[in-house]
ROKE-464662 format. One record per residue (C-alpha): residue in one letter; chain; y, x, z negated; residue number from 1. Coordinates in pm, 1 decimal, padded with zeros to 6 digits, always signed. Example, Ala and Ser with C-alpha at 12.3 -4.5 7.8 and 13.67 -1.06 7.14 Angstrom:
% residues 2
res/chain/c2/c1/c3/n
A/A/-00450.0/+01230.0/-00780.0/1
S/A/-00106.0/+01367.0/-00714.0/2
This chain:
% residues 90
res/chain/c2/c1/c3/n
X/A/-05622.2/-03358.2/+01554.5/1
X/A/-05385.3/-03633.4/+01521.7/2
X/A/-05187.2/-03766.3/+01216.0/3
X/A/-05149.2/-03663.3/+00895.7/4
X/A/-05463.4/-03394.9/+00918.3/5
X/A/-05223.3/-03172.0/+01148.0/6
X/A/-04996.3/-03124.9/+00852.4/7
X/A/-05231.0/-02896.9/+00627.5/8
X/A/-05267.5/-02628.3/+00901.9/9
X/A/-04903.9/-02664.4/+01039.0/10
X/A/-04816.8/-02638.1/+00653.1/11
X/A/-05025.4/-02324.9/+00575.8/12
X/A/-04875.0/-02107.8/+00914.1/13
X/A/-04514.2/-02265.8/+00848.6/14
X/A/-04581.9/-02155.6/+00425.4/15
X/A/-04715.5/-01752.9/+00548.7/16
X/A/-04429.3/-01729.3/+00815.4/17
X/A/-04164.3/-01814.5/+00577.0/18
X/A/-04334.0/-01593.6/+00320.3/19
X/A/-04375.2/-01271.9/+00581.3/20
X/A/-04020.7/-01289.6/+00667.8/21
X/A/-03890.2/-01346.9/+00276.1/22
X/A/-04085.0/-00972.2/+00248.5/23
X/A/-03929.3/-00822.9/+00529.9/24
X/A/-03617.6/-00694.4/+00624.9/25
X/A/-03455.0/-01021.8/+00731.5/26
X/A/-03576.3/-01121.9/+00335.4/27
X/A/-03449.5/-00795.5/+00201.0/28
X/A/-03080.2/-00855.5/+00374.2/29
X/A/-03010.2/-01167.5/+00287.3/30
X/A/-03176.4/-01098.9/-00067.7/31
X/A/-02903.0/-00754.6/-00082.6/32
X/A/-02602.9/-01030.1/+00069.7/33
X/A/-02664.6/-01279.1/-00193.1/34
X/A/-02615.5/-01029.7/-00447.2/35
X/A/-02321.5/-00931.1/-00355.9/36
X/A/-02410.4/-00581.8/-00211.1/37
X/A/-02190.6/-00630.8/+00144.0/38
X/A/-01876.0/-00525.5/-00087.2/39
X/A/-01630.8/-00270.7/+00156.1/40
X/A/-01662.4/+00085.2/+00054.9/41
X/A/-01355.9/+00232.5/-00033.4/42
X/A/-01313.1/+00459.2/+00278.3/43
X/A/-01312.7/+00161.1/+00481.2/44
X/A/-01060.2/+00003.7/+00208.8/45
X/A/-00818.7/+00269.6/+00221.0/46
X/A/-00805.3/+00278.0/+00639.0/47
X/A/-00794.4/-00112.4/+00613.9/48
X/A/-00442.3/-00003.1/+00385.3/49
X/A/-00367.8/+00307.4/+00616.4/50
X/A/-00361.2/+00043.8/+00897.6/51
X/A/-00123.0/-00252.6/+00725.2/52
X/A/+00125.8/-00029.8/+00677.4/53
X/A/+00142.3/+00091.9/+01055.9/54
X/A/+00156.0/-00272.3/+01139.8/55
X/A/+00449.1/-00344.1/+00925.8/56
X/A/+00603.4/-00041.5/+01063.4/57
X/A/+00587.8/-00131.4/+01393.4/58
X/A/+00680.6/-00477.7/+01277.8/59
X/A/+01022.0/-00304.0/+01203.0/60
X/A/+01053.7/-00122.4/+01464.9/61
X/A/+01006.5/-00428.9/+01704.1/62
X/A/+01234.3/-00564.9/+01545.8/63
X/A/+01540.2/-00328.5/+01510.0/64
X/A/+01448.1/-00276.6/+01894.7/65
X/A/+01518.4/-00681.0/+01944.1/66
X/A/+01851.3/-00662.6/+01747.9/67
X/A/+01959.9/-00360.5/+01975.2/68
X/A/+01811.2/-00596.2/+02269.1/69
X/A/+02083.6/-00874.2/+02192.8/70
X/A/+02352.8/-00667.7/+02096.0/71
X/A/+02324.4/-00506.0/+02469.0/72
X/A/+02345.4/-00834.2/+02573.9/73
X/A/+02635.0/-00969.9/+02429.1/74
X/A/+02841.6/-00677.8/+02507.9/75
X/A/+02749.7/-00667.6/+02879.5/76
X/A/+02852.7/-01048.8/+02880.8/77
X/A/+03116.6/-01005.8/+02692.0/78
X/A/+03259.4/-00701.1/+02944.4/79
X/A/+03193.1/-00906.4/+03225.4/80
X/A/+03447.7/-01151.6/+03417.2/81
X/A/+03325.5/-01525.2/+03302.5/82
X/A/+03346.3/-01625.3/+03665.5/83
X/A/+03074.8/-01373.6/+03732.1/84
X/A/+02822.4/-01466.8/+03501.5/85
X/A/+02562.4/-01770.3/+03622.6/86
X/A/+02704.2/-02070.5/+03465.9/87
X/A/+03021.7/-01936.2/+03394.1/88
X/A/+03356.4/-02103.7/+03420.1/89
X/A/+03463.9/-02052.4/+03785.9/90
């Protein structure tokens, strides 16, 4: 079989393969995602919001901790002799 009569057979398997997985549960997941039935429940919702707010906690915290950080560092420059520090004035 060469040419165009290949196409009616190749058609038909091609036609019931696409129909067989359409009724199964590839067809039934994509059918449930199309209408809209992947929506987060609201336990995951609410740990998703638990979760933020740690972040942004330790957000703050990182960053209080990075102020104390330079402050440290000024004032142990700052006590130092000049002619000690790398780069200083000698």
């Amino acid at each position: 079989m060469q040419g165009p009569e290949i196409l009616i057979p190749m058609t038909f398997f091609l036609t019931v393969g696409g129909v067989l997985i359409a009724r199964g549960e590839i067809g039934k997941a994509i059918a449930h995602r199309i209408r809209g039935g992947s929506q987060p429940d609201d336990r995951i919702q609410g740990e998703l919001a638990e979760v933020r707010q740690e972040l942004d906690a330790v957000r703050q915290e990182l960053g209080d901790l990075h102020e104390r950080l330079d402050f440290t560092e000024r004032l142990l420059a700052r006590s130092q002799d000049p002619g000690q520090l790398p780069g200083g004035a000698a």
